[in-house]
N, C-alpha and C positions, 0 to 999 in steps of 0.2 A: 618448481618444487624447492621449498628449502630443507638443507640439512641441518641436523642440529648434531654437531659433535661433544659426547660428553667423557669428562676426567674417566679414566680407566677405572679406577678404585668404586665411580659410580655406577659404570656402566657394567662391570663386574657384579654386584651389589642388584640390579637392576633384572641379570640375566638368571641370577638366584631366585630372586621375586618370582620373577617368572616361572618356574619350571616349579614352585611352590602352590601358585596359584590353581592349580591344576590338578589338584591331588588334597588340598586342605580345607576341611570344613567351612563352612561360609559362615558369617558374622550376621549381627542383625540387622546393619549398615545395606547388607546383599552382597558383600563382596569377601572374597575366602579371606582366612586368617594368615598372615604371613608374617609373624612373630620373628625377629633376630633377618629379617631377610630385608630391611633398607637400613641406610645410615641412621637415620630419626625421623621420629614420626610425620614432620613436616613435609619430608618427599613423598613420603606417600599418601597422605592429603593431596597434594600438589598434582599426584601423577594418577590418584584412583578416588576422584570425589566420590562421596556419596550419593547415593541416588535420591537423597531427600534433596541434596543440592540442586541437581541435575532439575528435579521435580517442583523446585522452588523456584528457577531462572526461568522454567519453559510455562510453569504459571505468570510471571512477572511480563514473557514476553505477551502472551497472550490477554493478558491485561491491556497492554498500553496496546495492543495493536487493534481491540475492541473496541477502541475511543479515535480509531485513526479516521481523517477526514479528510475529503477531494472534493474540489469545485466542477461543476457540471455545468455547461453553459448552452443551450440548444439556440442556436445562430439565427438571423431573421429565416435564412430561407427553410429552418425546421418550424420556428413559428406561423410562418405564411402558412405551409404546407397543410400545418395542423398536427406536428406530430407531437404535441410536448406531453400529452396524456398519454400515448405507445410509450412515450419515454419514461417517464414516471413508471408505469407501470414496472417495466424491466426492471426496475431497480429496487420497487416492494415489493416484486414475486422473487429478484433473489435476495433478499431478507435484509437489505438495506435501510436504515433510519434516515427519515429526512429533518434536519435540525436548521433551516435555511432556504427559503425560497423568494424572490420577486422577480417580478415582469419591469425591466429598466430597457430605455434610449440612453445606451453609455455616451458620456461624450468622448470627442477626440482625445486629449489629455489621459484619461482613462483606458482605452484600448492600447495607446501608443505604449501604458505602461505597462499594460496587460503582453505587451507582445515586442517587449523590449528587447529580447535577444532577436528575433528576427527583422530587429532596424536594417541590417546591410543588405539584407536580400533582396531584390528587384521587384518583387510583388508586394512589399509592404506599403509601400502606399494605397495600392488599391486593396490591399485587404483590410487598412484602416477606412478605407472608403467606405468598403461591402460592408461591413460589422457596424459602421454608424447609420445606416440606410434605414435602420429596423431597430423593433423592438426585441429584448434577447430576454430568457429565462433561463435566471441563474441559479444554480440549485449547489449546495451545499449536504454531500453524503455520509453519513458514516458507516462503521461497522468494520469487520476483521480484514486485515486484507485492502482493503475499499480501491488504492488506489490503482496496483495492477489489475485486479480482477474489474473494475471501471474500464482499464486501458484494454482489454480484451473481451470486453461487451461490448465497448466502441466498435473497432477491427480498427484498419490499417486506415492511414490517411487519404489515402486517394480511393474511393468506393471502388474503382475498378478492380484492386489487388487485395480488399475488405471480402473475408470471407461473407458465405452467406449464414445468419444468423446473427452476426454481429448489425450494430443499430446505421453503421456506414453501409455496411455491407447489403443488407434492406431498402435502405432507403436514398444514400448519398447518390448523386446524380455526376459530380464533377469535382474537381480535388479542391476548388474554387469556391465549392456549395456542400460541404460536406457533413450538414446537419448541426453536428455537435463539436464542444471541445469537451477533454478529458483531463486533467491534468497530470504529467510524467511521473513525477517522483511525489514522497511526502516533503521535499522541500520547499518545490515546487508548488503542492499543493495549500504550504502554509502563504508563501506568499502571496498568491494567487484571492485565498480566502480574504485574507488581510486586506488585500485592493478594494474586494468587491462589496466587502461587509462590514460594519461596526458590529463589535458584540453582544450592544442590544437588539441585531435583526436576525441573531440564532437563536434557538430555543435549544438549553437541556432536558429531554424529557424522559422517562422509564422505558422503553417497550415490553410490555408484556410477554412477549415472545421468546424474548431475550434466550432465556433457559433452556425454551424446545431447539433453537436454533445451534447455541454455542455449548450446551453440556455436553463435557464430553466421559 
């Protein structure tokens, strides 16, 4: 928890505001009128934005997080399987855009950088093994959200401890063969794209949907 200690004369000034707010007509801003009750008017901007403010940031956020985008990879042993249509699916029934899609044999070079922080670990060599054996389907997702709400349609890494309904949780067999990757963060997420794709192999497109899904 942090404290914020403020000069006496404001926090005096502050405690006036207060016990004003409560008792005086509201403004057209939505917030009561508190005339002679702060230093200047800059504090209190500072300390009571406006709620067109408030309503402008949380539009802004909601913008850039409607363009967010995660890499989706279904691993040879999901392709063998046959599940990459199950998979696709889950992800245009929950109103996800696909802007990104091919069937590659990564090479070595490629995987090693796809899975560069897990260099130290004792199973990376044979997980760069398993991942070049096969062909992988790489998909490219967008929409609100994408990248947690991805992380929690996957489930947990090891299918065993992968709820059921999630797409590990279904289907994964062994922590070793666990269908799909999803990627962590939106940082992760950018770099990950950046590996897998040039950006003539996305498409920007409209979804018509758009509107019924996101209006809010």
């Amino acid at each position: 928890m942090v404290v914020v200690m403020l000069p006496r004369r404001l926090f005096s000034a502050f405690l006036q505001a207060s016990r004003r707010l409560a008792t005086s007509p509201t403004t057209d801003g939505g917030y009561p009128k508190t005339e002679g009750a702060w230093p200047d008017d800059r504090w209190r901007s500072f300390l009571l934005p406006s709620r067109a403010h408030f309503a402008s940031n949380c539009n802004t956020v909601v913008a850039s997080r409607l363009q967010e985008r995660t890499l989706i990879a279904v691993k040879p042993d999901g392709v063998q399987r046959r599940l990459v249509g199950e998979i696709i699916q889950r992800f245009e029934q929950r109103g996800f855009k696909l802007v990104g899609m091919k069937l590659i044999k990564a090479s070595e070079d490629l995987l090693r950088e796809h899975y560069i922080d897990l260099k130290r670990k004792p199973f990376y060599p044979s997980l760069i093994q398993y991942m070049n054996s096969g062909p992988i389907v790489v998909m490219v997702w967008e929409g609100y959200n994408v990248v947690k709400t991805s992380r929690l349609m996957v489930g947990a890494t090891d299918p065993a401890e992968a709820l059921p309904g999630t797409i590990r949780g279904d289907f994964g067999m062994h922590i070793s063969r666990n269908v799909i990757h999803a990627s962590d963060s939106v940082e992760v997420a950018d770099r990950e794209i950046g590996l897998w794709f040039s950006s003539i192999e996305m498409t920007d497109w409209e979804c018509c949907t758009q509107s019924n899904i996101y209006s809010g």
